[in-house]
N, C-alpha and C positions, 0 to 999 in steps of 0.2 A: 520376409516382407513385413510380419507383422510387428518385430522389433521396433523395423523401422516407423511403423504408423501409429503405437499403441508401446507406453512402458506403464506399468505398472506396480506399485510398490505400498509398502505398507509405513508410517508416520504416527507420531504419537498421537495426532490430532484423526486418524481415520486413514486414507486412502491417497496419495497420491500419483496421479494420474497425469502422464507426461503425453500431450500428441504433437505429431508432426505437426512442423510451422509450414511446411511446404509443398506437402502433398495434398491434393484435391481435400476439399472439407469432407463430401459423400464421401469418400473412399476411406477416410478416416472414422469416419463414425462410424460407419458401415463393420471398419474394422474394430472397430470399440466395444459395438453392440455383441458384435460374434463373439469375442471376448470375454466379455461379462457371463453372457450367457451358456458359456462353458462349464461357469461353476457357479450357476445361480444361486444355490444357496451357501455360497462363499461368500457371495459378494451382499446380498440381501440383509438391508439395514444400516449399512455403511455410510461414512461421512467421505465426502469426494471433493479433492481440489484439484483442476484442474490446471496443467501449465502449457501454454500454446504459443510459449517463446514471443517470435515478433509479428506471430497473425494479428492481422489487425480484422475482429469478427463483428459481424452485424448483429444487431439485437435479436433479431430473427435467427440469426445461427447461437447465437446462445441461450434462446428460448428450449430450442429443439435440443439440445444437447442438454437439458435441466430436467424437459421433456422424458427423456431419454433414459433418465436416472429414474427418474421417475415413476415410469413404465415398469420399473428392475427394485420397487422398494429400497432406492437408495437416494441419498441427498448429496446435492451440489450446496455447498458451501461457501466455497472461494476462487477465485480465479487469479491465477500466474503470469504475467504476460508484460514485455516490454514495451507493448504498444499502447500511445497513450488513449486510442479512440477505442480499445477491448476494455481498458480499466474506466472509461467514462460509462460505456454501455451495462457493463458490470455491475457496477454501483447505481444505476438505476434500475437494475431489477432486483435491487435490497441484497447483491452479493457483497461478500467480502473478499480484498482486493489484494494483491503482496506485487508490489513491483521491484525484480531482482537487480540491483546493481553492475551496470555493462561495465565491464572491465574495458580500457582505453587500450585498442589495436599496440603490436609491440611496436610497429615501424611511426606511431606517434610520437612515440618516446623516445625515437633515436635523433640525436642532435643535429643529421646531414638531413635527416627527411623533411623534419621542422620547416625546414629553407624552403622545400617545393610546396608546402601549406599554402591556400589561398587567401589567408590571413594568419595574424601572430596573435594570441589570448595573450595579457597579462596578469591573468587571474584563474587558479583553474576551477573547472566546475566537478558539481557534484550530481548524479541523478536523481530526479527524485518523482515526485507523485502531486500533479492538481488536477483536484476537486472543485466542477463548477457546483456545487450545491450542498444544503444543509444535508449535515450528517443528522440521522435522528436516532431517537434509540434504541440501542441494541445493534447497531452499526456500527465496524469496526474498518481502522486502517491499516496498513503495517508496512512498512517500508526499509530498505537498510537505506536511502537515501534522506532527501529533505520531500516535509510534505507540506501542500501551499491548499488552504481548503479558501474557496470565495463561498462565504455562504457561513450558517453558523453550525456550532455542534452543541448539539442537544445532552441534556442528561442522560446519562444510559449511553451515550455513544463514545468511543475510545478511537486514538490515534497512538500509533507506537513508532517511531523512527529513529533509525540510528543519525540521521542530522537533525536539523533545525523544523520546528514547525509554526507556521502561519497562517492562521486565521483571519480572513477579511471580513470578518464580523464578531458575531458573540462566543465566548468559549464556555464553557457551562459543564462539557462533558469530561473524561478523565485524558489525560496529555502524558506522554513520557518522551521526550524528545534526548539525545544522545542516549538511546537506550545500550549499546556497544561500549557505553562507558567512556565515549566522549564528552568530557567536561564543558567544553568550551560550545557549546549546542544551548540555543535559545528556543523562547516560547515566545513571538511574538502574538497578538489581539487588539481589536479594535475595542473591545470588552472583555478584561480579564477576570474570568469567576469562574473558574475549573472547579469541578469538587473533588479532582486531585492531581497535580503536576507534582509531575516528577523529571529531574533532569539528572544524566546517567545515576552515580547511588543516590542520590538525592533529593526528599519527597517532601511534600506541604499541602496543603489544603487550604482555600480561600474563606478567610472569615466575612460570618455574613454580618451587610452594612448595607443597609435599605436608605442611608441616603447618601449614598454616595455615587457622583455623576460618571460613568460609561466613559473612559477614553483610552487612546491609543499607549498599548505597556506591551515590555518587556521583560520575560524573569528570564535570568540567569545567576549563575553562581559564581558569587563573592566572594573571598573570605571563610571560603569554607561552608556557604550556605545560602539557599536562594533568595535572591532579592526582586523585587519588581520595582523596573524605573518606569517611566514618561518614555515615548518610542523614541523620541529625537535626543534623551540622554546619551552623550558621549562620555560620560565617565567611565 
């Protein structure tokens, strides 16, 4: 039973910490706590990220579960989770966020099934990760998808995505968008001043220029190296 409610593993960053998406919350921690405290001072001083698949948690359940580490001389870090209302709550208690890329069911993919779809895409999509608020710093993102922050990013705060990232306000903090080494991955902003983008191998930093007026740009790579246009450039 406890496989199932508690996996536990060790990561170059600390502790990863896998719980059931589907079994009772209590009975999970429950099962957590007992855990831990098997081998307290195994576990005592560790950095812990937690993965809770597609629970979708109240703030209050991940109070208690920080709580919890807490108690045990360990720190919660980061949170795992497909659900986008665990990575909203997350990030407003200054956690850091990873949201894992859902692979598309196999019977999407088959050409007969397509037919009984309740609609037809002609575009396909990608997952990714929005942020209703400023990143500030020391606040970090990470996503293999696309990540859409409304609000700005501070200096000292970092976003890393394997797609596209967008910014509905100021950028200022460090960006690395097609980090997998997808070239074709942009940096959109409504104010571009990164103190360093980088898009897959390819890095720059924003020279500073106090007068020059705040508007909507894109960087991507040109030619072999990154460029920032005007957001409505079709070139």
């Amino acid at each position: 039973m406890s496989e199932q409610l508690v996996a536990i593993k060790g990561v170059k960053d600390g502790l990863l910490i896998t719980l059931s998406p589907n079994e009772e919350w209590i009975a999970v921690t429950a099962e957590l706590a007992a855990r831990i405290d098997e081998k307290g001072d195994f576990f005592r001083g560790a950095e812990v990220t937690i993965d809770v698949g597609a629970r979708p948690l109240r703030r209050d359940e991940l109070t208690s579960v920080r709580a919890l580490f807490e108690r045990r001389n360990m720190l919660l870090q980061a949170v795992t989770s497909e659900s986008q209302s665990t990575l909203d709550q997350a990030i407003g208690l200054d956690l850091r966020v990873n949201s894992p890329q859902i692979e598309t069911p196999a019977h999407y993919t088959n050409g007969q099934d397509l037919d009984n779809l309740p609609f037809r895409s002609e575009e396909e999509g990608i997952i990714g990760v929005a942020i209703r608020r400023t990143l500030r710093s020391g606040r970090s993102v990470h996503s293999t998808g696309h990540v859409l922050i409304y609000g700005d990013v501070n200096p000292g705060a970092e976003i890393v995505a394997a797609g596209d990232i967008v910014v509905w306000g100021r950028l200022r903090g460090i960006v690395h968008a097609g980090a997998e080494g997808d070239e074709s991955a942009v940096v959109c902003a409504l104010d571009m001043q990164p103190t360093q983008l980088r898009i897959a191998g390819y890095i720059t930093v924003s020279p500073i220029d106090k007068r020059r007026k705040p508007k909507p740009e894109t960087a991507l790579i040109r030619q072999g190296q990154i460029v920032v246009t005007t957001w409505d450039d079709k070139a």
